[in-house]
N, C-alpha and C positions, 0 to 999 in steps of 0.2 A: 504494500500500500504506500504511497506515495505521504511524504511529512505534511503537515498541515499547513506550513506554510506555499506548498506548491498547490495544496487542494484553494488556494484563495485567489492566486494568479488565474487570469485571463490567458486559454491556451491558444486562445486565434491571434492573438498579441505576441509581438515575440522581442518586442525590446523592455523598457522598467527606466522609471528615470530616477535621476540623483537624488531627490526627494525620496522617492520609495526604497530605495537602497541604504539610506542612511537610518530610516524608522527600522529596518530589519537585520541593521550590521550586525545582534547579536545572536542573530537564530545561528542554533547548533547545527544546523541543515545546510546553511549556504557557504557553498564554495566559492571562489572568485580565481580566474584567472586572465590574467594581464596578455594577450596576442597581438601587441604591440607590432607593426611594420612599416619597412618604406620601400620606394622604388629606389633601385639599384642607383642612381643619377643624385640620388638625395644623399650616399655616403655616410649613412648615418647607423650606429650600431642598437637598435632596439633594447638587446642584451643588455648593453651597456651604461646604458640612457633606464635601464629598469634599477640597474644598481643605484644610483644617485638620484631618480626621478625628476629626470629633464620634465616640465611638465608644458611643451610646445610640441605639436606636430599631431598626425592624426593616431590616436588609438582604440582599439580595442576591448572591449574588458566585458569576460563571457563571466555570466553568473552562472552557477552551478548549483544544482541539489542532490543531496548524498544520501545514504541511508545509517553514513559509517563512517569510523577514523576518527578523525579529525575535525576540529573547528577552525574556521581560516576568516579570519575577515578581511574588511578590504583593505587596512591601513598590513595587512601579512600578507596580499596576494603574490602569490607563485605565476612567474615568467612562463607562459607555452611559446615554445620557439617552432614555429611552423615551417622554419626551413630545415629546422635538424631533424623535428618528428614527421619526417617525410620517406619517402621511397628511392631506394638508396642503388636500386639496379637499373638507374636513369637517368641521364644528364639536362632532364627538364626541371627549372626549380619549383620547390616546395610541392610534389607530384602526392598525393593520398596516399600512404604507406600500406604495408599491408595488417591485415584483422590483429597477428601476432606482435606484430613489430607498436600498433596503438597499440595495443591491452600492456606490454612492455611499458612502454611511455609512461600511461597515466597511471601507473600502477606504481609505477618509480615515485611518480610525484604524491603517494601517498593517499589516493583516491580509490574507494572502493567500488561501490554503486552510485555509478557516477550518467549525468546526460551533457551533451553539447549541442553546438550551433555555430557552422553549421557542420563542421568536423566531426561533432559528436551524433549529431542527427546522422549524418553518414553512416555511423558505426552501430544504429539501430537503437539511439535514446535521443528521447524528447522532450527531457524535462529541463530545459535551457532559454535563456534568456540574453539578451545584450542589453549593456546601461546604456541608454540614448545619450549620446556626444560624448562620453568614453570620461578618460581622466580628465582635458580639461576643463569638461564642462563640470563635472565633478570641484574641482578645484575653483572656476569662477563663481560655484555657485555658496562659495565659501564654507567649504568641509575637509576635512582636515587630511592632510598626506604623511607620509612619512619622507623625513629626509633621507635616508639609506634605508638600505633592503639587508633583511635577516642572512646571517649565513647560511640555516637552515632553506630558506625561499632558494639560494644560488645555490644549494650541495641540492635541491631536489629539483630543479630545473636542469644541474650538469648529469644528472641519475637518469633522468628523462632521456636526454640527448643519449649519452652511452647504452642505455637498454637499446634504442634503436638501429644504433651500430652494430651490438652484439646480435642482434636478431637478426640482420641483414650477413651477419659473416657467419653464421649458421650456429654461432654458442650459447650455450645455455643461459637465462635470466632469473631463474628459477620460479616460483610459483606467482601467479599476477592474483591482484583482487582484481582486476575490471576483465567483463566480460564485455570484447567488441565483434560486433556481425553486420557485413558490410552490406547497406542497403541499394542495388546495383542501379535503383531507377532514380534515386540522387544524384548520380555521377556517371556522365556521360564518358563517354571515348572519342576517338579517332573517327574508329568507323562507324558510331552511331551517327556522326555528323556529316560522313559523307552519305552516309544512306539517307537522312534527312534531308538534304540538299536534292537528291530525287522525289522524294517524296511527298516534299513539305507537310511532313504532319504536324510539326512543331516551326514556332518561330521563332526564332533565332536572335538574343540581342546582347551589344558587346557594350559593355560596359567602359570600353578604353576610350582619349579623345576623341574628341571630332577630326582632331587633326591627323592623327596615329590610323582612325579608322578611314579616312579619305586618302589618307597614303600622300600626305603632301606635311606631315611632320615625322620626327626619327622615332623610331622603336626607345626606347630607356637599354636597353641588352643590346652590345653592339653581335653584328652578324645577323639579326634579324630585322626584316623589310617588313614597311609597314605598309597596310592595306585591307580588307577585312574578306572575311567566309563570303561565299555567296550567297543572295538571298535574304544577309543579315541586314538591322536596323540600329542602328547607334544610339543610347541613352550615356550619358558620362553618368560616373555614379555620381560624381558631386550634387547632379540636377535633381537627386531623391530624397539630398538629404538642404536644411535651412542651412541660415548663418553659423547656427551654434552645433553643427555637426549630428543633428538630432533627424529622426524621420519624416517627411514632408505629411501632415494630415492627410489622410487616406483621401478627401474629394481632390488635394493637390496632386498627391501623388498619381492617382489615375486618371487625372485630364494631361499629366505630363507625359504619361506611356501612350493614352491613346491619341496623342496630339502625333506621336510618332507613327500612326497609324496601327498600332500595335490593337490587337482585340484579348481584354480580358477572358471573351469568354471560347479560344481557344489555346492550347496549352503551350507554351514557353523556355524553352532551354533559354540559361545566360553563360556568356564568356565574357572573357576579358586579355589581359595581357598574359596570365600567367594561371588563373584560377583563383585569383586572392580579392578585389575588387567586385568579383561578376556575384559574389557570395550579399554584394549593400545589395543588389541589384534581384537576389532572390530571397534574401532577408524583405527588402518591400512591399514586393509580391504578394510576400506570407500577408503582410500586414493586412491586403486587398483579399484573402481568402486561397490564396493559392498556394497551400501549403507546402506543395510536392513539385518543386520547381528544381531540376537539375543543373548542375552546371558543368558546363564540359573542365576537367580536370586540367587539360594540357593547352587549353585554348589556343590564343593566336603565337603562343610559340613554336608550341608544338606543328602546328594547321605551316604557318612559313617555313620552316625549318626541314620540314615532308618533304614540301613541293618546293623545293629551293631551288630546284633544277628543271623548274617548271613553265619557263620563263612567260607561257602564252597560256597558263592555268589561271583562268578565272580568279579575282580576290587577292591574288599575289602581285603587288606595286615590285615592278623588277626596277626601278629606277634607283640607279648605284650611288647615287649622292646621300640616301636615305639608309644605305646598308648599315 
């Protein structure tokens, strides 16, 4: 049975804002973790910026409910480095790891019955939430931070990182508490998207610029050309969310997708650059009723990097000033 505090949230809702996280920072149930990131062009270490609490730039910050372990609040939330706890037999970043390689992870980091969002909704739990506008709305709205991070928070976020490793080079991690079961109609593929693109059962939309998806700005990753899938419709995620990095009210948010000509009331794959963006853009969604909105995992890295040698393949900007 799910703690009482999760029996009171709204499950069509899928963010919580600073206000309500602060009335519940002492429930023994809520976990918090910090999934902090940037574009590669930004230079800037997450990791790093968690130890001393840079508190500028966009982040992250998944709430959690457990059944077990531990009580974490948020002035002790634990770092998820989504590029470490990744898939480690692939040269595409932060790729969805595999069922043994997450259950490793979060089980490092001391979680037992555990749900996520949307990493964790992947792995078959739904009892997950994100704080609307993250840390710094958190912090403008005058609540309190920590100036440095526990050793304990950095030894179970490097725990994390190294289960991952060890499961990818086939060693032992020994027993996990989290049980993860990979939900396959979350997370699209390769070739679910080329068959799509025959198909069109789904519509397609990339969450990277305008500029990046028109093919007339650079990729962030050098070696990759910008331009977008065929058949796709461009939303940047910024446009979903306000000034204060928080979710655009649901009648905003859905004259903004159908202004793009997009129809709520058929079904939606989102991409983006890498798989980490296209997740504002099906977090949304949810907000509009659509729960089960997949996202292609390898997006337009993977999608360019294919057909790189494809130079008269549809979607692929072969113009080498952009490479």
């Amino acid at each position: 049975m799910a703690p009482p505090i999760v029996r009171k949230l709204a499950h069509d809702e899928p963010v919580v804002s600073v206000h309500w996280l602060s009335a519940n920072i002492g429930e023994p149930d809520l976990k918090v973790l910090d999934a902090s990131w940037y574009m590669p062009h930004e230079e800037r270490n997450p990791l790093q910026e968690f130890r001393v609490r840079l508190l500028s730039g966009f982040y992250i910050i998944f709430l959690i409910f457990a059944t077990s372990c531990w009580c974490l609040t948020f002035l002790g939330a634990f770092f998820f480095d989504i590029d470490a706890i990744s898939d480690k037999n692939t040269n595409l970043p932060h790729m969805l790891p595999s069922e043994e390689a997450f259950a490793a992870a979060v089980s490092a980091l001391g979680i037992a019955i555990m749900t996520g969002w949307l990493m964790f909704r992947a792995f078959g739990h739904s009892n997950v939430w994100v704080l609307d506008g993250g840390l710094p709305l958190w912090r403008a709205s005058g609540y309190d931070v920590e100036s440095s991070t526990s050793d304990d928070a950095i030894l179970k976020s490097t725990a994390a990182s190294d289960a991952v490793e060890k499961v990818y080079q086939g060693l032992s991690v020994g027993p996990t508490t989290f049980e993860a079961k990979l939900q396959p109609h979350l997370v699209w593929t390769l070739e679910q998207i080329q068959k799509n693109i025959q198909e069109q059962e789904y519509q397609q939309v990339d969450a990277r610029s305008k500029g990046r998806f028109d093919g007339v700005a650079p990729e962030p990753r050098k070696g990759i050309k910008s331009g977008h899938i065929p058949g796709s419709k461009c939303i940047p995620f910024g446009e979903v969310l306000d000034t204060s990095q928080t979710l655009l009210p649901q009648r905003d948010l859905a004259k903004r997708i159908e202004d793009e000509g997009i129809s709520l009331n058929r079904p939606i794959v989102a991409s983006c650059g890498t798989g980490v963006t296209a997740c504002i853009l099906a977090l949304g969604l949810y907000r509009l009723g659509m729960a089960d909105v997949p996202v292609y995992d390898g997006s337009w890295t993977e999608w360019a990097l294919t057909h790189a040698r494809s130079t008269d393949l549809p979607g692929v900007i072969s113009d080498s000033r952009l490479g």
